[in-house]
Kinemage of the C-alpha trace (Angstrom):
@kinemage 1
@onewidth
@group {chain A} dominant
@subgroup {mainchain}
@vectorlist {calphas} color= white
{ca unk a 1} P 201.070 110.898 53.148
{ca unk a 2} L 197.287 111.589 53.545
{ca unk a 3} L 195.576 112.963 50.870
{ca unk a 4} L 193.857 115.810 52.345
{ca unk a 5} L 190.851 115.939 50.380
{ca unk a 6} L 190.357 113.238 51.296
{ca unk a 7} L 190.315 113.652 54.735
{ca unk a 8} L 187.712 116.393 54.156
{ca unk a 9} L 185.454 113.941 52.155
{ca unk a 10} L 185.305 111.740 54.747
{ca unk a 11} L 185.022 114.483 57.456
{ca unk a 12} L 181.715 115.738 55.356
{ca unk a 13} L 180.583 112.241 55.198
{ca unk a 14} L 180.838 111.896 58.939
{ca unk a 15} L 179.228 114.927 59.210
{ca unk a 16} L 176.475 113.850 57.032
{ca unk a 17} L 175.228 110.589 58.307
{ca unk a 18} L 175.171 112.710 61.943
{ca unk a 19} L 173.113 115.258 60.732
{ca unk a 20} L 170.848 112.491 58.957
{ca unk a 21} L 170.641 110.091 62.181
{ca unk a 22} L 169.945 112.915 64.511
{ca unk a 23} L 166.264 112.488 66.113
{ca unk a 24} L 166.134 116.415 66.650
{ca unk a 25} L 165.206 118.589 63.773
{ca unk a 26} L 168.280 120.052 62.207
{ca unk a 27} L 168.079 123.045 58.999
{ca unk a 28} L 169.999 125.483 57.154
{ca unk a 29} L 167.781 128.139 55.821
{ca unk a 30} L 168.204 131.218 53.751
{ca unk a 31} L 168.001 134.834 55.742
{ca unk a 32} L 166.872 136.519 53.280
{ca unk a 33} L 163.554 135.106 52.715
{ca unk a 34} L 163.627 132.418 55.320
{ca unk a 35} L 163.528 129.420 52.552
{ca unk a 36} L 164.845 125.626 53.605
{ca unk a 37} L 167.823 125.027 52.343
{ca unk a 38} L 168.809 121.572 54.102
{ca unk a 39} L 166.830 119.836 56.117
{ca unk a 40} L 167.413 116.368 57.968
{ca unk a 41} L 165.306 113.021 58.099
{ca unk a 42} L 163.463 114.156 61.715
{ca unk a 43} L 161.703 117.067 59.595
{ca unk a 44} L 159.789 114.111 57.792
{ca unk a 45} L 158.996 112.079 61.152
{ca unk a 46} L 157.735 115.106 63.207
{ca unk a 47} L 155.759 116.846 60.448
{ca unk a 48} L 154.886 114.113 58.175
{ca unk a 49} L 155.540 116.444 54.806
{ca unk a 50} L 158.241 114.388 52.012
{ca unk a 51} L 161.486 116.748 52.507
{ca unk a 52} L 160.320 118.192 48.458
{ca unk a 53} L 157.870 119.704 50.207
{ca unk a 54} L 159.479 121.420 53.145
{ca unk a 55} L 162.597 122.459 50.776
{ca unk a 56} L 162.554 126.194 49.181
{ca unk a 57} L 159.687 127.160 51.172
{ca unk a 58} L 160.285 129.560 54.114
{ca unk a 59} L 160.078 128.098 56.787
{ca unk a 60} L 157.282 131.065 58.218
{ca unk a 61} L 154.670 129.125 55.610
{ca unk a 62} L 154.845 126.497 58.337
{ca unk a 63} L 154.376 128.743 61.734
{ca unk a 64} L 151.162 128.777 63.803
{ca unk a 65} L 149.221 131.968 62.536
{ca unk a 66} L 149.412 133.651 66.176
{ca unk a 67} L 153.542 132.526 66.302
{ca unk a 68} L 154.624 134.233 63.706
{ca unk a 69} L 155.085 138.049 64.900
{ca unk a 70} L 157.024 136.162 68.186
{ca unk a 71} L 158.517 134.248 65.419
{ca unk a 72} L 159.425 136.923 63.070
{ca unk a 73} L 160.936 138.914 66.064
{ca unk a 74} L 163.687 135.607 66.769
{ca unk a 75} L 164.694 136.107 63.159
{ca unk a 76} L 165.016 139.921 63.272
{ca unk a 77} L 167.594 138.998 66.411
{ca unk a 78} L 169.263 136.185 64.697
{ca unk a 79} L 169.686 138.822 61.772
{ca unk a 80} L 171.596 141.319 64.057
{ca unk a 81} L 173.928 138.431 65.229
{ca unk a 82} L 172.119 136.995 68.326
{ca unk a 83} L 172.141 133.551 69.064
{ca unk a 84} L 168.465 132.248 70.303
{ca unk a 85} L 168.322 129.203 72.289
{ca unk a 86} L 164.816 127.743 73.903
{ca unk a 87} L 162.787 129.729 71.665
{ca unk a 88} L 159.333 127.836 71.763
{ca unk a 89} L 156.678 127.751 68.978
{ca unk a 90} L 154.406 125.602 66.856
{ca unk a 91} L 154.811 124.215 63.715
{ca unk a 92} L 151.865 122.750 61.112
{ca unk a 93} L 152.185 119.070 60.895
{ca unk a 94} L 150.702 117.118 57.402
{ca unk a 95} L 147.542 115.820 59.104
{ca unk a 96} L 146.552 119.739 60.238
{ca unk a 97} L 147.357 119.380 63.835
{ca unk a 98} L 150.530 121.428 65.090
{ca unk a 99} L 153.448 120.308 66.622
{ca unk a 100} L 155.465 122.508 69.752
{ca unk a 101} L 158.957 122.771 68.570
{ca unk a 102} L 162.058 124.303 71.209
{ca unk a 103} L 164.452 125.751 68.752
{ca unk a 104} L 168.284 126.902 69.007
{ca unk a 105} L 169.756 129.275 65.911
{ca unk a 106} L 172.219 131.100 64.769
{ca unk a 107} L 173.617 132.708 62.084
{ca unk a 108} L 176.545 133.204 59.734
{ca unk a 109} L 176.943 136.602 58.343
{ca unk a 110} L 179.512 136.046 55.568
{ca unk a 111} L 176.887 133.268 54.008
{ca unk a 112} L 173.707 134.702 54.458
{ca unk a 113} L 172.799 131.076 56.014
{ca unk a 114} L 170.278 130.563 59.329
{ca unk a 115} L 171.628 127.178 61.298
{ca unk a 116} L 169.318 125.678 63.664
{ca unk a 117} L 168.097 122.936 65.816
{ca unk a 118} L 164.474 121.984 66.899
{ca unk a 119} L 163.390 119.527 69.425
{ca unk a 120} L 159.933 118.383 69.409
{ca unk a 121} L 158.146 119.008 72.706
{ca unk a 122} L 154.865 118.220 72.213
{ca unk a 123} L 155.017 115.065 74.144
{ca unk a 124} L 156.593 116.713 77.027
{ca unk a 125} L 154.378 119.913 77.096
{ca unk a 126} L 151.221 117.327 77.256
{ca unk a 127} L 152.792 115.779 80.292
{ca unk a 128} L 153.659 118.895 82.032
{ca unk a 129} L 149.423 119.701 81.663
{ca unk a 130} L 148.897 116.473 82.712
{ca unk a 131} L 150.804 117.139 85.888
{ca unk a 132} L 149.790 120.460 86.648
{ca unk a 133} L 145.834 119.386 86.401
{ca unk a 134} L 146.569 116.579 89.037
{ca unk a 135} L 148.373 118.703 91.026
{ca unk a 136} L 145.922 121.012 90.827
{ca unk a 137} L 143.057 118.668 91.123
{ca unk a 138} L 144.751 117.388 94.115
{ca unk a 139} L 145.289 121.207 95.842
{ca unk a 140} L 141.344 121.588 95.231
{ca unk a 141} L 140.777 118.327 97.450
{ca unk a 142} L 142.899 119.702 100.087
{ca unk a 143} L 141.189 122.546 100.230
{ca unk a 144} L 137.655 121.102 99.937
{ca unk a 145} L 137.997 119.820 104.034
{ca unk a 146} L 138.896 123.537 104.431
{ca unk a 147} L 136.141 125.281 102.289
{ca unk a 148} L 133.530 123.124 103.816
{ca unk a 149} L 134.469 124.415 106.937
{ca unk a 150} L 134.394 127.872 105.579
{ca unk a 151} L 131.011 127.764 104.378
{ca unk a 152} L 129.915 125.766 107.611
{ca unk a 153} L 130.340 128.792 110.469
{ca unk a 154} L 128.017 131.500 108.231
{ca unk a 155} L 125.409 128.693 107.313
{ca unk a 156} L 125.350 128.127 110.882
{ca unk a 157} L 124.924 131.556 112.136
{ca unk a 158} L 122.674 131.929 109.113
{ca unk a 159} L 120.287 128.939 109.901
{ca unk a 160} L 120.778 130.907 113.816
{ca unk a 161} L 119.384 134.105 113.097
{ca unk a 162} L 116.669 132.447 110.826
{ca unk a 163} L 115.302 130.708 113.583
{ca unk a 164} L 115.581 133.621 115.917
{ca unk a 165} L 113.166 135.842 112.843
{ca unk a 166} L 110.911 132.926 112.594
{ca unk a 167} L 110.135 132.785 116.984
{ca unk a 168} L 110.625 136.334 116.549
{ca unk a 169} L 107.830 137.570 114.498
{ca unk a 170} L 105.625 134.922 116.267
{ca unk a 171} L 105.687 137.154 118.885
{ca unk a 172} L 105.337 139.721 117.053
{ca unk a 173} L 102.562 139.153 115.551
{ca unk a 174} L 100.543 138.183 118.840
{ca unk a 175} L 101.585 141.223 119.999
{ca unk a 176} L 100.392 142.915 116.362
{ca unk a 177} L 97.564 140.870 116.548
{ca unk a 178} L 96.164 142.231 120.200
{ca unk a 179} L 96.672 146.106 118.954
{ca unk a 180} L 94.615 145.238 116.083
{ca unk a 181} L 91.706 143.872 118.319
{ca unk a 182} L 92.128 146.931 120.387
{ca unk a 183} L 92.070 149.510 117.588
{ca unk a 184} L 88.962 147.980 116.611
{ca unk a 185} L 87.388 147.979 119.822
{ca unk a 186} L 88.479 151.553 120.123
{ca unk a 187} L 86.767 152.234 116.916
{ca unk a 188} L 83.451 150.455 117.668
{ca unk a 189} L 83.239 152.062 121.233
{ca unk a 190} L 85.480 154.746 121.319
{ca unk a 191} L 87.039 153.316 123.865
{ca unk a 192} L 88.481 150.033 125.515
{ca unk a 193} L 87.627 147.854 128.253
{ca unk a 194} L 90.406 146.998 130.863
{ca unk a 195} L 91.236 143.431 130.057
{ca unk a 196} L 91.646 144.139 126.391
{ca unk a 197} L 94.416 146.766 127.380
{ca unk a 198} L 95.793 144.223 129.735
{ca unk a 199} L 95.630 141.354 126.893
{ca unk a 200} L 97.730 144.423 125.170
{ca unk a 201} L 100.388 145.015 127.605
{ca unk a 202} L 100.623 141.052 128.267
{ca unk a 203} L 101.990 140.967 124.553
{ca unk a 204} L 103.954 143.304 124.026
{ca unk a 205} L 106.212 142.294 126.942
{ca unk a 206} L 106.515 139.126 125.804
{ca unk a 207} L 107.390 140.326 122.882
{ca unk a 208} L 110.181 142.809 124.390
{ca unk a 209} L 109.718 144.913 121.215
{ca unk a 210} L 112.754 146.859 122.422
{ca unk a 211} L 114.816 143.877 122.379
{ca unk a 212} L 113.814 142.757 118.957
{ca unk a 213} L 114.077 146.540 117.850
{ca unk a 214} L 117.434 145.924 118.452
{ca unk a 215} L 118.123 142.650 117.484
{ca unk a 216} L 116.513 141.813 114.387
{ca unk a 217} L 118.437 144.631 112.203
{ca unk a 218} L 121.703 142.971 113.649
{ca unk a 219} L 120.193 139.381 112.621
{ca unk a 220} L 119.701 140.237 109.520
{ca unk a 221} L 122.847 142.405 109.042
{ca unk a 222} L 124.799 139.103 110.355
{ca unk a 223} L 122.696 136.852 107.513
{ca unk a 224} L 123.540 139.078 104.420
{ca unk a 225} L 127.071 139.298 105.978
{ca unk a 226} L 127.290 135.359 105.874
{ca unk a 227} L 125.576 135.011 102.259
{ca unk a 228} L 128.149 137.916 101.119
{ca unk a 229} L 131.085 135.267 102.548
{ca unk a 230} L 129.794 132.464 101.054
{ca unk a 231} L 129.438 134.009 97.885
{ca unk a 232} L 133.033 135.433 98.153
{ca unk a 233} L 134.361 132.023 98.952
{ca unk a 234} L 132.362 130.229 96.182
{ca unk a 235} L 133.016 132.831 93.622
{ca unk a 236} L 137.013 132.258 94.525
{ca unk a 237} L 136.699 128.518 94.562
{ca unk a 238} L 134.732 128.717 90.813
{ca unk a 239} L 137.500 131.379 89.515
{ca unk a 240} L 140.288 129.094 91.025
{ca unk a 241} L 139.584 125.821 89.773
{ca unk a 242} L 138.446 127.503 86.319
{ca unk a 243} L 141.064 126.059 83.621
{ca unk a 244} L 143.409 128.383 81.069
{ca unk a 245} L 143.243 128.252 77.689
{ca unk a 246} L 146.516 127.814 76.391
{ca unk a 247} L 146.883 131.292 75.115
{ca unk a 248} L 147.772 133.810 77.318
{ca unk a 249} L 145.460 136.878 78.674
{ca unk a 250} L 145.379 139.957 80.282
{ca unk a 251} L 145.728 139.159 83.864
{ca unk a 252} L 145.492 140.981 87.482
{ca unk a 253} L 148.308 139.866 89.590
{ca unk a 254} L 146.876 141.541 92.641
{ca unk a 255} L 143.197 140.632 92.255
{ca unk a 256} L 144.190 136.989 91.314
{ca unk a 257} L 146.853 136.805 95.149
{ca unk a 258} L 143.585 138.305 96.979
{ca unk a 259} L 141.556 135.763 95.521
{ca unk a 260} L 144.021 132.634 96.167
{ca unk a 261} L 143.850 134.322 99.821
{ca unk a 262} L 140.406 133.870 100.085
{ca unk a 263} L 140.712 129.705 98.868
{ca unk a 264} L 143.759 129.419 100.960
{ca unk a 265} L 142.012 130.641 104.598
{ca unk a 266} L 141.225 127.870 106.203
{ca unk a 267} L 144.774 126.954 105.708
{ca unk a 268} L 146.530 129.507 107.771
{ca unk a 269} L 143.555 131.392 109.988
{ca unk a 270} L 144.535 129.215 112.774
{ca unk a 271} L 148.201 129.320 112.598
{ca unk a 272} L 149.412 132.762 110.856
{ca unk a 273} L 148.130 136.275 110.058
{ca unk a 274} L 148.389 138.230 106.696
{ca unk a 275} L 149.639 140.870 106.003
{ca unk a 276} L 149.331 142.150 102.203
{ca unk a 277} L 151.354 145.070 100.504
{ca unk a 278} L 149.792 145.563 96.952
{ca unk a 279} L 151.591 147.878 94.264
{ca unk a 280} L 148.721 149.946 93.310
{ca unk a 281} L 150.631 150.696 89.610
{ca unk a 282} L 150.964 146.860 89.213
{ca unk a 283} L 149.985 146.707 85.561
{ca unk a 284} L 147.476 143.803 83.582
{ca unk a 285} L 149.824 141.697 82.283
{ca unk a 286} L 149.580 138.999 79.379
{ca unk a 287} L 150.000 135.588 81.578
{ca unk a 288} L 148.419 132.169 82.086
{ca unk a 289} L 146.276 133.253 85.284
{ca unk a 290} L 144.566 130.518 86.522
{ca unk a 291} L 148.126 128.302 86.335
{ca unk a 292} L 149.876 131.674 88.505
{ca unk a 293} L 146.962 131.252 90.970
{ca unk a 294} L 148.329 127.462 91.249
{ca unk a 295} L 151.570 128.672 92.074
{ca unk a 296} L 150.276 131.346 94.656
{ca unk a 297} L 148.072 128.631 96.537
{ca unk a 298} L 151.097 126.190 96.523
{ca unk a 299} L 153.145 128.817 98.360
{ca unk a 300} L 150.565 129.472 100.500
{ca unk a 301} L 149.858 126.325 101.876
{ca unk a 302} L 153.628 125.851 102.107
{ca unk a 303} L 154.450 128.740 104.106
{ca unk a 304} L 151.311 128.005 106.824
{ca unk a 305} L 152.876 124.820 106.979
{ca unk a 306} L 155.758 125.948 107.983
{ca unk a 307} L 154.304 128.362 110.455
{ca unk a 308} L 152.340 125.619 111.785
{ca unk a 309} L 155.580 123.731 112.300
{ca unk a 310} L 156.681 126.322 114.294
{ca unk a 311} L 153.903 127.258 116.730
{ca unk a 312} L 152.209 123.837 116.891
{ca unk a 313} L 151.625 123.393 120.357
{ca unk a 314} L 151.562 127.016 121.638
{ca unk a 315} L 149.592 129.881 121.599
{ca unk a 316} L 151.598 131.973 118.685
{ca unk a 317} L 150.994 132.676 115.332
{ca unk a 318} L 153.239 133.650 112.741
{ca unk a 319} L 152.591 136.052 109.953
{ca unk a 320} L 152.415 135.613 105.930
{ca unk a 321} L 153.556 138.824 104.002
{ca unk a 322} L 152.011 139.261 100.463
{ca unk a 323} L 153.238 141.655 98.216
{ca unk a 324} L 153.283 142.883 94.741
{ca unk a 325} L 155.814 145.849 92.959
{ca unk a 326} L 156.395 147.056 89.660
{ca unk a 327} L 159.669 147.093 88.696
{ca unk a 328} L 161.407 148.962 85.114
{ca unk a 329} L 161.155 145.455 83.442
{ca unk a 330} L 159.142 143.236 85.240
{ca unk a 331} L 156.376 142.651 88.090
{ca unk a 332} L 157.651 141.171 91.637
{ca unk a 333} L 155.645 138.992 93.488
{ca unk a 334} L 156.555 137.851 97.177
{ca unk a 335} L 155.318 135.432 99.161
{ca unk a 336} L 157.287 135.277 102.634
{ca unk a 337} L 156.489 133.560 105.964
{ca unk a 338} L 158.040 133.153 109.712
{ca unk a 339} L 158.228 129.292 109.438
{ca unk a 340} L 161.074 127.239 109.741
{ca unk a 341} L 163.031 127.976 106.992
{ca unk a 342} L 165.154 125.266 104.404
{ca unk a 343} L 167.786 123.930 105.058
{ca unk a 344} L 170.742 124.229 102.577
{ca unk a 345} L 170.483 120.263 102.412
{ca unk a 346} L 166.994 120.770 100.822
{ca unk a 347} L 167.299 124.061 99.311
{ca unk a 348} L 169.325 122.655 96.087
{ca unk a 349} L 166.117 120.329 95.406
{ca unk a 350} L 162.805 121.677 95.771
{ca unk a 351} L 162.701 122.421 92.417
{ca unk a 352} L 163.182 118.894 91.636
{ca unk a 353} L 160.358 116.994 90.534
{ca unk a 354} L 158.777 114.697 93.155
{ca unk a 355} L 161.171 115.821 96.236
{ca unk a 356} L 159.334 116.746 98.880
{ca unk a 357} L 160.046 116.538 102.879
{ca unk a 358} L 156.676 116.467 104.077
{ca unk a 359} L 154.780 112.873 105.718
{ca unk a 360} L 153.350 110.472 103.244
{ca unk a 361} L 149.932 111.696 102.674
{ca unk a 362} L 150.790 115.017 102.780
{ca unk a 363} L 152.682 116.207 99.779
{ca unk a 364} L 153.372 114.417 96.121
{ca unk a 365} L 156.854 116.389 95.524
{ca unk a 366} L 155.036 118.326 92.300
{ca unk a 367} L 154.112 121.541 93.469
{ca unk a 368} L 157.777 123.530 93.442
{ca unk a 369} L 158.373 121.743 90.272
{ca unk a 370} L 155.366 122.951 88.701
{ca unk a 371} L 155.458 126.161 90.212
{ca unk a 372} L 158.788 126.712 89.153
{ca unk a 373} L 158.227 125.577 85.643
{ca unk a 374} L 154.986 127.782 84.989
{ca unk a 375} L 157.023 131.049 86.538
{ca unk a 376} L 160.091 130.344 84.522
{ca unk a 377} L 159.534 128.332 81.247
{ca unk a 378} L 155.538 129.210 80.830
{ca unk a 379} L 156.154 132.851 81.465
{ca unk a 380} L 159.818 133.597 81.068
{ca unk a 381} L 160.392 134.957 84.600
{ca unk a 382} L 162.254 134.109 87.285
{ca unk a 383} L 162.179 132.471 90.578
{ca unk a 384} L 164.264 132.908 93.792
{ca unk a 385} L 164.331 131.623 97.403
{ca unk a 386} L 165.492 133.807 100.228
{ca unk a 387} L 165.547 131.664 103.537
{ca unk a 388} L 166.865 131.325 106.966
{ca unk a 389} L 166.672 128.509 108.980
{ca unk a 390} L 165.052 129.725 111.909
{ca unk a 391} L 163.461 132.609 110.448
{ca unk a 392} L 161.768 132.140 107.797
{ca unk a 393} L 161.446 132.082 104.061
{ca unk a 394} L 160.793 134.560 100.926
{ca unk a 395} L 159.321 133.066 97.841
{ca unk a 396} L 160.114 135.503 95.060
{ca unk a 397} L 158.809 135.904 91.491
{ca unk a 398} L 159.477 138.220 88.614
{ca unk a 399} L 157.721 137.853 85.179
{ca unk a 400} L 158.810 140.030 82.201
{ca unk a 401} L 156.785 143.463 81.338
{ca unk a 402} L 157.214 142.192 77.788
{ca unk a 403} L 153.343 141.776 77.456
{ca unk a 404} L 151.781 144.818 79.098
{ca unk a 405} L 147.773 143.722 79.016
{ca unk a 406} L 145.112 146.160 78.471
């Protein structure tokens, strides 16, 4: 007969040299003052501290300074019996530097004891920056082609109506010139002899004063008009390709989508109109910005690729809907177009990284993964697809009123 304790020696001792060879971070800790009670081998090769000195200190003594109220919050849930999985925060690691850790806890009541689990993510979160610089680096030199051309048609008319001024008020001042010679001559003799007053009326109709009345206000009008674009589109281009910090700031959704408009133009002018729909009690909200303006220029140039699918060829255009709306607990951003619409085929992967559908050349797979990832692991929200082949398709996005901005 086996002797149970026994059994439940070597059950511990199983248990043991698991929770010793496990590469993820695994701890018991006290709730009420947060103290390590057990901690496993991985504590020492992520942080670099000897286990004495992780052990009987609370585990908040190791927290990023601007983690812990986030941090302190996760505790007072896993105090009222919650169980928190993903929760993402930093750590202090021996050499000063801190380490991103992706934690799952929960607790037992009847011991007073905190379990948990910690992955290190550091690695990972490097190499999702990496990837969303290059995709972003590589959305700014597809739009550069585009931009150019932007900047291109009011230089043009600019450099235009310049030229026009400059013949202009050569005229102008022959014809300037000639009443000056006659005011003179008027003052000298108190009058003035015929071919001076013909000299007169010879410039000023070749001039045609009333022409250039007319038409140098509307020159000029034109050349601020252009400067005011090119400003616009260069102030856009410099916000756009600005790059976050990795802390999160007060953000405005709807300013941000009018910018991205303005970058994304040259992508859809010839192939789609736009039609906008901005909540005008859309609150600031804490966010990573300049990433969200990623994600709005990747569905942009997505959905007037689709439209361009769909009237290449023919005189139509299709239309691009923007629109923001506050809801109780969140914001809701859509993005919708009259393109082709996905198939179900494709549907179930354009999340995945490095799918794509599009030509060689034309597309790297990354931006649906990225977007995806910012929305719904940088920001906690969510993101949805409603399509119809044939119709169309609805990009949808909803990120958390947690952190109202100022």
């Amino acid at each position: 007969m086996a002797d149970p304790l026994a059994s439940l020696r070597a059950s511990l001792a199983e248990r043991d040299r698991f929770f010793e060879l496990s590469s993820d971070l695994l701890c018991e800790a006290s709730t009420d003052d947060g103290r390590f009670l057990r901690l496993n081998r991985a504590w020492v090769e992520t942080l670099g501290y000897p286990l004495e000195d992780l052990l009987g200190h609370p585990f908040m003594d190791f927290v990023h300074p601007e983690d812990r109220d986030e941090t302190a919050r996760a505790a007072s849930a896993l105090a009222e019996g919650k169980t928190i999985f993903s929760f993402v925060n930093r750590y202090r690691h021996r050499d000063g530097s801190y380490r991103l850790l992706s934690w799952s806890s929960s607790v037992d009541p009847e011991i007073l004891k905190i379990y948990a689990i910690a992955r290190d993510i550091t690695a990972i979160r490097q190499t999702e920056l990496r990837l969303h610089h290059a995709n972003r680096m590589e959305s700014i030199g597809q739009l550069a082609a585009g931009v150019a051309h932007e900047i291109n048609t009011p230089i043009q008319f600019i450099g235009d109506n310049l030229r026009f001024l400059e013949d202009a008020f050569t005229d102008l001042g022959r014809a300037l010139l000639a009443y000056q010679r006659l005011d003179a001559r008027a003052r000298e003799h108190a009058g003035a002899d015929a071919a001076l007053l013909a000299e007169v009326t010879a410039a000023v109709h070749a001039a045609d004063l009333p022409f250039l009345s007319a038409e140098i206000p509307r020159a000029l009008a034109q050349s601020r008009q252009g400067v005011e674009h090119i400003t616009g589109i260069v102030g856009a281009m410099k916000d756009f390709s600005h790059p976050d910090n990795d802390e999160k700031k007060s953000g405005d959704l709807n300013l941000a989508l009018k910018m991205t408009l303005t970058v994304a133009h040259n992508e859809y002018k010839y192939v789609a109109d736009v039609v906008t729909d901005f909540a005008d009690d859309l609150p600031m909200i804490d966010c990573h910005l300049g990433e969200l303006k990623q994600v709005f220029l990747n569905l942009l140039v997505n959905a007037a690729h689709s439209i361009g699918d769909v009237v290449a060829g023919t005189a139509r255009r299709g239309t691009i809907t923007v629109s923001t709306k506050r809801e109780p607990d969140a914001v809701e951003i859509r993005i919708g177009d009259t393109g082709t619409g996905i198939p179900d085929g494709v549907l179930e992967h354009i999340f995945e990284p490095f799918f794509t559908t599009k030509e060689v050349g034309k597309g790297t797979g990354q931006g649906l993964y990225l977007s995806h990832a910012i929305v719904t692991k940088r920001h906690g929200g969510q993101f949805s697809v409603d399509t119809k082949v044939g119709s169309g398709t609805t990009m949808i996005i909803r990120l958390p009123l947690g952190n109202i901005g100022a």
